[in-house]
Each structure stands twice: as structure tokens, then as C-alpha cells.
KEDO-160174 format. One line per field, with one value per residue (C-alpha): residue number from 1; chain; x, z, y. Coordinates in pm, 1 decimal. Example, Ala and Ser with C-alpha at 12.3 -4.5 7.8 and 13.67 -1.06 7.14 Angstrom:
KEDO-160174
resi <- (1,2)
chain <- (A,A)
x <- (1230.0,1367.0)
z <- (780.0,714.0)
y <- (-450.0,-106.0)
//
This chain:
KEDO-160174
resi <- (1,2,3,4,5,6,7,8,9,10,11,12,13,14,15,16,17,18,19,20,21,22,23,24,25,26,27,28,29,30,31,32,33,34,35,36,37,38,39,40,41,42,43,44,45,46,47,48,49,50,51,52,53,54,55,56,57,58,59,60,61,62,63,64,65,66,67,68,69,70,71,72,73,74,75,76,77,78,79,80,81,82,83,84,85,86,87,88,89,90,91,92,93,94,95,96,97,98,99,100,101,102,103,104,105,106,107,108,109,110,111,112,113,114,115,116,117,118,119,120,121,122,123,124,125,126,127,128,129,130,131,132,133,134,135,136,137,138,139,140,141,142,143,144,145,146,147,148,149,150,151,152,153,154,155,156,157,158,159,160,161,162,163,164,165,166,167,168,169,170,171,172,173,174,175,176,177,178,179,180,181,182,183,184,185,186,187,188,189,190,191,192,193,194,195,196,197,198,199,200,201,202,203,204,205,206,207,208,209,210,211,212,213,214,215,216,217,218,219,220,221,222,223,224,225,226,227,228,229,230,231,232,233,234,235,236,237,238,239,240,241)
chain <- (A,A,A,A,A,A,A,A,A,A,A,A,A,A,A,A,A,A,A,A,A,A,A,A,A,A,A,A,A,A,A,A,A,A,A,A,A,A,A,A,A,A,A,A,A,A,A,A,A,A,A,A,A,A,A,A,A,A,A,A,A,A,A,A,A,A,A,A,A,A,A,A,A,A,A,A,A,A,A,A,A,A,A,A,A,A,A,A,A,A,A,A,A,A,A,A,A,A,A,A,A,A,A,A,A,A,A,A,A,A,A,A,A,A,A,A,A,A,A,A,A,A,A,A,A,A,A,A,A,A,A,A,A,A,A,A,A,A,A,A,A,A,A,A,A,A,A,A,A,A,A,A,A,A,A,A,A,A,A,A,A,A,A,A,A,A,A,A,A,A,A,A,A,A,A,A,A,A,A,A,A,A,A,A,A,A,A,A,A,A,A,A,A,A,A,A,A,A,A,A,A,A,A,A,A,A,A,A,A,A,A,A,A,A,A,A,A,A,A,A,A,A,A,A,A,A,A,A,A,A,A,A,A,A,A,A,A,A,A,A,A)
x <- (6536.4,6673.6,6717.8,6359.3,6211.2,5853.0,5869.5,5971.5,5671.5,5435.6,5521.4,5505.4,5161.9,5112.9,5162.4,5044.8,4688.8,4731.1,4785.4,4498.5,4266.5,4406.4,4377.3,3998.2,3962.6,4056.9,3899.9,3528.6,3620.4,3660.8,3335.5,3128.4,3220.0,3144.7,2865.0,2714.2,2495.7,2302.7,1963.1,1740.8,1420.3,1287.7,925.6,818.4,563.7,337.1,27.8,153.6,-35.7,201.1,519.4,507.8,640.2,925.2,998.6,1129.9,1299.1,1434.0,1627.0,1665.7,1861.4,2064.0,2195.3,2203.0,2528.2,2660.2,2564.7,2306.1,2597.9,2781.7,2458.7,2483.8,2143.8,2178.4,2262.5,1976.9,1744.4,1844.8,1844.3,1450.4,1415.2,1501.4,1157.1,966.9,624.2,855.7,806.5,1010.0,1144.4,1305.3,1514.9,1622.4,1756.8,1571.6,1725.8,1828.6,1791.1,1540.7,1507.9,1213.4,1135.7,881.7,781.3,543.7,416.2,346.5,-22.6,-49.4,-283.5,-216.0,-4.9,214.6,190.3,237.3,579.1,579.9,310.9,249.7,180.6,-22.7,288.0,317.6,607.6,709.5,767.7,868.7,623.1,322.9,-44.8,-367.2,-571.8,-781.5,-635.4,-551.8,-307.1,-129.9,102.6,288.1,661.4,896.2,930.3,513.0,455.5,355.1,172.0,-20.1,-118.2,-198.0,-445.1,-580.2,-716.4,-899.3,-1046.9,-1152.8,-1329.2,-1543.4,-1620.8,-1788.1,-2109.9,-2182.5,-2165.0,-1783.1,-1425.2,-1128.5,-950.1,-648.4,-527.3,-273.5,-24.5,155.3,431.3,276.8,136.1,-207.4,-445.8,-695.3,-937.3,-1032.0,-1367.4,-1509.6,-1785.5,-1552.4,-1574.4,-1255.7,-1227.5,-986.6,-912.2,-637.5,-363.8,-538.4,-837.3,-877.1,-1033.9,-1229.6,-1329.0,-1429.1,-1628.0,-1867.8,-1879.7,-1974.7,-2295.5,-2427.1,-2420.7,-2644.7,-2949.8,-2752.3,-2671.1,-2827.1,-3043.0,-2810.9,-2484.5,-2449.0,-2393.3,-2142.5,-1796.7,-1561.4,-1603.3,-1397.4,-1402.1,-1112.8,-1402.0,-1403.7,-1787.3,-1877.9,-1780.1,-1841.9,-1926.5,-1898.2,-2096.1,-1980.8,-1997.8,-2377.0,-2519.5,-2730.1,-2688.2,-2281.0,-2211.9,-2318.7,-2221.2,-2341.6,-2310.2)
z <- (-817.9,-1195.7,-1068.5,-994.8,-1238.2,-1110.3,-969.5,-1331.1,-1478.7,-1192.1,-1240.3,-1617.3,-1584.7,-1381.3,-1641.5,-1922.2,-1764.5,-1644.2,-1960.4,-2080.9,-1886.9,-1954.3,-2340.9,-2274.4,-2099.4,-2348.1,-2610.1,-2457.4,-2372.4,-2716.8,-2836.1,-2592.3,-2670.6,-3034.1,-3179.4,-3268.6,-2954.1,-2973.4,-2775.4,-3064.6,-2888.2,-2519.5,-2367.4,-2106.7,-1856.4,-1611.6,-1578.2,-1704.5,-1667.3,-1626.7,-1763.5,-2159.0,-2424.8,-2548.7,-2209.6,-2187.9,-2535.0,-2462.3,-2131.1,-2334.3,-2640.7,-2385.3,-2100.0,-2305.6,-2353.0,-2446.4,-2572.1,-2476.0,-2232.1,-2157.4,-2048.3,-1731.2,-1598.5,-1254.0,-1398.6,-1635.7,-1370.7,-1193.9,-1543.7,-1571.4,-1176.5,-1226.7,-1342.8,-1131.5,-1181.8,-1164.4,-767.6,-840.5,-1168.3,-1267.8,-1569.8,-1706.3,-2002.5,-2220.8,-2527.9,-2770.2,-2801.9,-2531.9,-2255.8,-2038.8,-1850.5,-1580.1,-1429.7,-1102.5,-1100.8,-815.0,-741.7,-574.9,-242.4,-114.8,-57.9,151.3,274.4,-128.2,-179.9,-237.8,-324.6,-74.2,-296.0,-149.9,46.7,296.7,47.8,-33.6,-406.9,-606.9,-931.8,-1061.7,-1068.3,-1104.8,-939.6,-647.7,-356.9,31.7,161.4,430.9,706.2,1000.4,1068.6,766.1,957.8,973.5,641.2,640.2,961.1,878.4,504.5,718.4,964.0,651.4,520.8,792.5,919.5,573.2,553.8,889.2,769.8,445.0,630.4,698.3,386.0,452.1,312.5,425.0,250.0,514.6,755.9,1029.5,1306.6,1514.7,1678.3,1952.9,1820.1,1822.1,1542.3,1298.1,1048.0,747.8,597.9,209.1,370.6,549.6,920.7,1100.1,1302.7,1684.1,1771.0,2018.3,2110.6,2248.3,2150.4,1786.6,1665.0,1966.1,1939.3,1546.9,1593.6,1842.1,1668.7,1327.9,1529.5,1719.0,1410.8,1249.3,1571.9,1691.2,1387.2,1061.0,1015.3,1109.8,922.1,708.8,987.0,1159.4,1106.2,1370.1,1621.9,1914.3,2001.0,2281.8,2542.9,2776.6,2762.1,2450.7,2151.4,2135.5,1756.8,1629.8,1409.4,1121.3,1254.8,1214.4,1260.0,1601.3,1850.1,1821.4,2001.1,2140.0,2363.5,2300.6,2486.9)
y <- (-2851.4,-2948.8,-3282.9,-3366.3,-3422.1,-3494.0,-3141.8,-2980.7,-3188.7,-3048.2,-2711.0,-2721.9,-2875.9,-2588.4,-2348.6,-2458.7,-2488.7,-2123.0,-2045.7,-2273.6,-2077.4,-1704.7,-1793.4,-1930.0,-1615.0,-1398.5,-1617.8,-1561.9,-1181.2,-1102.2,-1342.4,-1198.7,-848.3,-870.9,-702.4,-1007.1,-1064.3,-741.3,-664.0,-603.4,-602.6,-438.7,-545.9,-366.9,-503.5,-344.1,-86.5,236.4,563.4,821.9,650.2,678.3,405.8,739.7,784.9,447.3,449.1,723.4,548.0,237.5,444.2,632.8,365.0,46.2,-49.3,-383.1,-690.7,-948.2,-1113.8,-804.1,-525.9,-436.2,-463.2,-304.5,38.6,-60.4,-68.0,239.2,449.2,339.0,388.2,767.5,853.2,1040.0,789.2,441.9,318.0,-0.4,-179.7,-496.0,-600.7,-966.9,-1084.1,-1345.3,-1494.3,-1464.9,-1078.8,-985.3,-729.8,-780.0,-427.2,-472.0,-144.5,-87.2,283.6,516.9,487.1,908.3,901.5,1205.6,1531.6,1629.1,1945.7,2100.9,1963.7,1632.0,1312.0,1061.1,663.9,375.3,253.0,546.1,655.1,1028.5,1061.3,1379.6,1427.5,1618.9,1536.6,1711.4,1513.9,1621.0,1461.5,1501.0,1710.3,1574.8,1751.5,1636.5,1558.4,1377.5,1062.7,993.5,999.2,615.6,659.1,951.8,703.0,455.5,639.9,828.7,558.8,386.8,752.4,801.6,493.3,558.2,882.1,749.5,628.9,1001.0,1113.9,1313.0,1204.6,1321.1,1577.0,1696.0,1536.3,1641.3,1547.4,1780.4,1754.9,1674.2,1385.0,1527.6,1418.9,1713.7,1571.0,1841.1,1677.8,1755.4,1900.0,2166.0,2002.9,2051.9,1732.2,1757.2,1385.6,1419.4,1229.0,941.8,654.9,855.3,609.7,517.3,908.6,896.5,574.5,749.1,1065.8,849.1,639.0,988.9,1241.6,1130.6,1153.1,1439.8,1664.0,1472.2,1737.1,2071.4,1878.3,2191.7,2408.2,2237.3,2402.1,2230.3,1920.9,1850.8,1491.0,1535.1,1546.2,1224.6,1198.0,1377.8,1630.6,2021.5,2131.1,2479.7,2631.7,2929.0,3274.5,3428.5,3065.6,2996.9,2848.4,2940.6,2602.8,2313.5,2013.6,1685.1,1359.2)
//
């Protein structure tokens, strides 16, 4: 090999810009690493109601680490994501010293069955809130779907002057309405909302006047509904079509 001399010069070519690039290595290791990048200041964007400005200084003190180059911003984002209220968050950079936080909040619709808080997306979340809200109850995997149907039986209930304030699947897939006014509500597996929509246009003609009395409807009937009335009100029941 000594005798070619083209290879030698090759090879020491070779090496010298490996070690060009191992030096420029180190040299921006060390530069970026310095403490003379650091992130002096942390916006954070986004409708905040039950996140609070300490809560996120708090985070920020505690998982910042790192320059401006050298913060790692995915375990950024999951230290900010571990607050109970925070649905979804984002983090960039912006220089020369910037953080830009922007945070999307649960929005609560409901609850689920005491244990848990149901947001806007169909999505279980684990927090506290006094508001007055639903209660919702059926198996873990329907939480979206029961959201979903929630919010469109709750809306054709509004012309009668009810709102929905439980609503339940079984595991039989069978649909219960629990009204504001203290109707109990039997839709049945099938054409629920189909069922709801005639039971919205008729109760007004049919029970408008007697609403107060009403204690339970069952809309499972293929040509009408039977309501039920509280104990010690007359008649006990009644059939319309």
C-alpha cells in the first residue's frame, strides 16, 4: 500500500476531514451548551379558565432545562399536558429567547357516571368542576357516542321547554332520557330519534297542559308512547297515539 501514493493521499484526506467534522462537532456542542442562549421569556397562548398563569410557571420553573437550542420541547409539552384542564398543547421556540406556549383547555359537557368529565370531543378527562351538568352512563367505549347523541336529543327537547340532564345506554344498547323537568324518557334500541321527534310535535296537543304530571314516557311503542304519571296523580296512565 506504501507505494501508492494516491491511495496514502486519499486516505489522509480521509482523515483529516473526519477530524474536521468531529472538531466542528465538538466546537458547536460546547457553544450551544453555554449558558449564553438562555430562554428568558415564556408566552402562553390560548383561552384559559381553569389553567392559572402559577400553574404554568410553576411547570415552566420545574421542566425547563437547557438553552434556547438545546430545550427539549417534547418533554416540554408533555410536562404542561399533565394538567388535569390542558386537552392539547403545543410548544415552539421563537428567537432570540422565546417560548411560545399555546394551550387548548377542556371545555366539561358532561359526567360520567360520578367518576370522570366527559369534554366537547366525546373525551373522558379526570378533573373537578362545580358546574351543573349531565351525568352520563353507559359502557367505557361509548363515551363519544353517548356526547354525540346527547347533544342532538338535547337540542329537540328544547322546543318543549325540557333539557337533558342524564342520559343512558345499556348494555344492550338501549337508549333512557332523564329530562330537567324529571321525565324519564325509554327510547329503545331502534329509530330514537325517529321516536323523540314524534314525541316532541304531539306533547304539546297531547300533554301541554298536564306536562307537570308526567313522570315517565315510553316511546318504544310502534304506533305511540305510554306516559306515567307520579303515584297519587289520576289517571295513573295513559296511551296516546
Amino acid at each position: 500500500m506504501w507505494d501508492k501514493p494516491k491511495l496514502i493521499i486519499w486516505i489522509a484526506n480521509l482523515l483529516y476531514a473526519v477530524a474536521a467534522l468531529l472538531l466542528l462537532y465538538a466546537v458547536l456542542f460546547v457553544v450551544l451548551h453555554l449558558p449564553i442562549y438562555p430562554i428568558k421569556h415564556i408566552e402562553v397562548n390560548g383561552e384559559l379558565m381553569h389553567v392559572t398563569r402559577d400553574q404554568l410557571k410553576l411547570i415552566a420553573e420545574g421542566h425547563l432545562h437547557g438553552n434556547f437550542f438545546t430545550v427539549d420541547l417534547v418533554q416540554t409539552r408533555d410536562a404542561f399536558q399533565k394538567l388535569p384542564w390542558v386537552r392539547n398543547v403545543s410548544v415552539r421556540r421563537r428567537w432570540p429567547d422565546m417560548l411560545v406556549v399555546q394551550v387548548e383547555e377542556q371545555r366539561e359537557l358532561a359526567r360520567w357516571d360520578d367518576i370522570a368529565l366527559v369534554n366537547t370531543h366525546g373525551e373522558m378527562f379526570h378533573a373537578i368542576s362545580d358546574k351543573d351538568l349531565p351525568t352520563f352512563y353507559g359502557p367505557g367505549e361509548s363515551v363519544k357516542e353517548i356526547a354525540a347523541n346527547y347533544q342532538l336529543y338535547d337540542q329537540m327537547l328544547i322546543p318543549i321547554g325540557m333539557r337533558v340532564n342524564r342520559l343512558s345506554l345499556s348494555a344492550r344498547r338501549a337508549w333512557q332520557i332523564g329530562t330537567d323537568k324529571g321525565m324519564v324518557i325509554e327510547l329503545g334500541r331502534d329509530q330514537m330519534e325517529q321516536r323523540l321527534k314524534k314525541f316532541v310535535n304531539i306533547y304539546p296537543i297531547a300533554l301541554g297542559t298536564q306536562s307537570g304530571f308526567v313522570s315517565y314516557a315510553d316511546l318504544r311503542y310502534p304506533n305511540g308512547f305510554a306516559i306515567r304519571r307520579p303515584p297519587g296523580q289520576l289517571p295513573a296512565a295513559k296511551k296516546a297515539s
